[in-house]
DRENGU-795231 format. One line per 4 residues: number of its first residue (from 1); for each residue x, z, y of C-alpha. Coordinates in steps of 0.02 Angstrom, whole numbers. Layout:
<nodes>
NUM) X Z Y | ...
</nodes>
This chain:
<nodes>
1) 0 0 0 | 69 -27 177 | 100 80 295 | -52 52 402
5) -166 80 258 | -83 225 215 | -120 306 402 | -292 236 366
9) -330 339 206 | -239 493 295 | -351 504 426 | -494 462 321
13) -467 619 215 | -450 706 356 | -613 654 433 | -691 665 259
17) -635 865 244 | -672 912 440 | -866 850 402 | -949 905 249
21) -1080 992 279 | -1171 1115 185 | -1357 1040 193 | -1451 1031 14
25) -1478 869 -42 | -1645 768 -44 | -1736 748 -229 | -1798 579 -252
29) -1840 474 -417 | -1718 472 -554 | -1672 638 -511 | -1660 746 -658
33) -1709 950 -627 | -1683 1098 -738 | -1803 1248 -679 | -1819 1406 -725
37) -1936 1558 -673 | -1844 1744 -653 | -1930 1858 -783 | -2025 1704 -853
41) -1911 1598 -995 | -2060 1508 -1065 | -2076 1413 -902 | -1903 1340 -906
45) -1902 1159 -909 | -1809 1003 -890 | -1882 862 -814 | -1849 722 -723
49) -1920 653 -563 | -2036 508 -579 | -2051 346 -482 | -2202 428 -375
53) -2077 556 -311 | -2151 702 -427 | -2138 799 -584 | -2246 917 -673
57) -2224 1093 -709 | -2319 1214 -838 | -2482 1288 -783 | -2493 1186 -614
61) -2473 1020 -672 | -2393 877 -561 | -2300 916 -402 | -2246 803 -273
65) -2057 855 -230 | -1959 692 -173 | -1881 697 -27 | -1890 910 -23
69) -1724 1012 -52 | -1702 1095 -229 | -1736 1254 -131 | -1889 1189 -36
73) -1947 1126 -211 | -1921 1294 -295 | -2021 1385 -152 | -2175 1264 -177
77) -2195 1285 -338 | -2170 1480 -332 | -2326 1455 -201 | -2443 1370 -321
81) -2387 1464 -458 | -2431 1620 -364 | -2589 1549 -270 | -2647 1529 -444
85) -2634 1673 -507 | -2477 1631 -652 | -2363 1733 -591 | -2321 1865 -454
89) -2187 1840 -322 | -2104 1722 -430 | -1920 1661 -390 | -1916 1491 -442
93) -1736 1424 -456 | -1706 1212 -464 | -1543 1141 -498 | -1522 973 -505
97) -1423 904 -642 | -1410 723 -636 | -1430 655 -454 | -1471 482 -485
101) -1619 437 -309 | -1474 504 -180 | -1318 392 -217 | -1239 276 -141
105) -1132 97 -175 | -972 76 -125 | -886 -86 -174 | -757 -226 -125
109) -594 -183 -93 | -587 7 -109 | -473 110 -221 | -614 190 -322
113) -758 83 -320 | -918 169 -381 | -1085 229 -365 | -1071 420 -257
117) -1178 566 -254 | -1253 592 -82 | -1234 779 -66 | -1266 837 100
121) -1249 750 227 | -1115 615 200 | -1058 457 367 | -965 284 316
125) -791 397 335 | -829 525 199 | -883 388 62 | -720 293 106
129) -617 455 92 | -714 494 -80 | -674 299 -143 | -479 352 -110
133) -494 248 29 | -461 33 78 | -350 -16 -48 | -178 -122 -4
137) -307 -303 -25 | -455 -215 107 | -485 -305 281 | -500 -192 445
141) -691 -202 439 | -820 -170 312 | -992 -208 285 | -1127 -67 308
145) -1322 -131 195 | -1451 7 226 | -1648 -10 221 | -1764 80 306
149) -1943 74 293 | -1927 -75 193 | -1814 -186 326 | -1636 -221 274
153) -1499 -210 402 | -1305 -265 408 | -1187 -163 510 | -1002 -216 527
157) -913 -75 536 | -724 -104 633 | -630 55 538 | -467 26 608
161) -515 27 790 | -642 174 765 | -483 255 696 | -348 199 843
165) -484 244 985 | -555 403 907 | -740 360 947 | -838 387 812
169) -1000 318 866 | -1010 180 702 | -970 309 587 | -1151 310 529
173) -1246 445 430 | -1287 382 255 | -1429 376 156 | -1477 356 -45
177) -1477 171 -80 | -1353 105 57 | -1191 0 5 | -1017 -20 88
181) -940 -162 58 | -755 -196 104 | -691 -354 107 | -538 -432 62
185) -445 -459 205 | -394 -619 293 | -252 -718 232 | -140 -872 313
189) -20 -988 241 | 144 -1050 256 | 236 -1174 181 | 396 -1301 218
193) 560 -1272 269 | 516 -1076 240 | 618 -957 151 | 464 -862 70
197) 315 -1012 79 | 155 -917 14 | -21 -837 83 | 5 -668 161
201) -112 -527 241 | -143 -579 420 | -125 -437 531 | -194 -423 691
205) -125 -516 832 | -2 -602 721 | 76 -731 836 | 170 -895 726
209) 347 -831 752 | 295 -657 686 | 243 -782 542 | 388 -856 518
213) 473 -690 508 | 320 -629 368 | 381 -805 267 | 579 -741 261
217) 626 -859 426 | 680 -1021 406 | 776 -1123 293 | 966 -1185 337
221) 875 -1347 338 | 683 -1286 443 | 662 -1298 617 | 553 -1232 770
225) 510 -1389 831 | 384 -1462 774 | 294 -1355 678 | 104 -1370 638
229) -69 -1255 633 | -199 -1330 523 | -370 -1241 553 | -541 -1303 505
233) -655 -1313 648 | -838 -1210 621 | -890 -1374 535 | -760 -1373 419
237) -665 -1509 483 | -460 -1495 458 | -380 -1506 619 | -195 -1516 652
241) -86 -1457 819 | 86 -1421 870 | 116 -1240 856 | 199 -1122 988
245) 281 -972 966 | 153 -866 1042 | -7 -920 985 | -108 -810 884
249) -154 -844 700 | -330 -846 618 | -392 -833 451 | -363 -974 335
253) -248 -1049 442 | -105 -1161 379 | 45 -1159 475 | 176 -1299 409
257) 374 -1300 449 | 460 -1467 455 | 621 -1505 399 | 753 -1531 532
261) 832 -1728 550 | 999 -1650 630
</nodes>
């Protein structure tokens, strides 16, 4: 990994460790709930949550519990099991087992893809921190797909300028069901009279003689002049330019190194 993603996944643990917070997390479907009464074994049970959000308990039959707190669960049953008449100040404990409605996709180019637990609550930092961060192949920005109230919305997420400026304002709170995607990042090319012709990662800013030094400088027989940027145009056409030592680099771009005549 180089040294830039290195800082990265520093201050992403960092981040990660400063914010977890100790809120309960939501039950939802899937969820799977072991239960138990104080004083009362028979009404132990082990159940999981169905797709209506509910589950059903002995003596009270279905309850409705999704998007309640294992402790807000426990307390409403305890009421109805109370209100009728089962059992007397009962302490109702829920622990959820298997947390299957609350989790959370993170894929592409991450060290630990998976499928996380959304325990508390939980922003785009902490899942990054808990995937062991972008791995040496991620790009600088990743792809945030969340749905709410059945509309589906993409957020690019710029990680390596939220980390450089410190503001924090696209590090968004997460919620059961969202993905993270991180892409590959962008590579260029360079070939001819090039010590080390290949594709490499481009980096920010990367200006053509910084890309001649990434390609191991020139060859005895390579020279400055002349050289050439091929770049398709947003239709996909090739185009071809002379190439100065300053300009900048973008993804996908060629940039070709002739071969000296003196």
């Amino acid at each position: 990994m180089n040294r830039l993603a290195n800082w990265v996944a520093a201050l992403l643990l960092m981040f990660s460790l400063n914010g977890v917070s100790a809120a309960e997390v939501l039950l939802g479907p899937g969820d799977v709930l072991r239960l138990s009464v104080f004083g009362n074994p028979d009404l132990a049970l082990e159940t999981r949550v169905n797709e209506a959000g509910n589950i059903t308990f002995p003596l009270i039959g279905e309850v409705a519990v999704a998007g309640l707190s294992p402790s807000l669960a426990g307390k409403k049953i305890g009421d109805r099991l109370e209100s009728g008449g089962f059992v007397r100040k009962p302490q109702v404990n829920v622990l959820v087992t298997t947390l299957q409605s609350q989790q959370i996709s993170v894929l592409g180019q991450v060290n630990r893809p998976g499928r996380y637990p959304l325990e508390g609550k939980r922003s785009v930092i902490d899942l990054l921190a808990m995937a062991g961060g972008i791995s040496a192949d991620g790009g600088d920005t990743l792809n945030l797909l969340r749905k709410r109230n059945g509309v589906t919305t993409k957020d690019v997420v710029d990680i390596i300028a939220m980390m450089r400026s410190g503001e924090l304002s696209q590090d968004y709170e997460l919620a059961g069901g969202d993905v993270v995607y991180v892409e590959r990042a962008p590579r260029f090319y360079v070939y001819g009279e090039v010590q080390r012709p290949g594709n490499f990662r481009l980096e920010r800013g990367l200006t053509v003689v910084q890309a001649l030094s990434v390609g191991g400088g020139l060859t005895p027989r390579g020279t400055e002049r002349g050289m050439v940027i091929k770049r398709r145009d947003t239709n996909g056409k090739l185009l071809s330019f002379d190439a100065k030592h300053d300009d900048i680099l973008q993804p996908d771009d060629v940039l070709y190194v002739k071969e000296s005549w003196f």
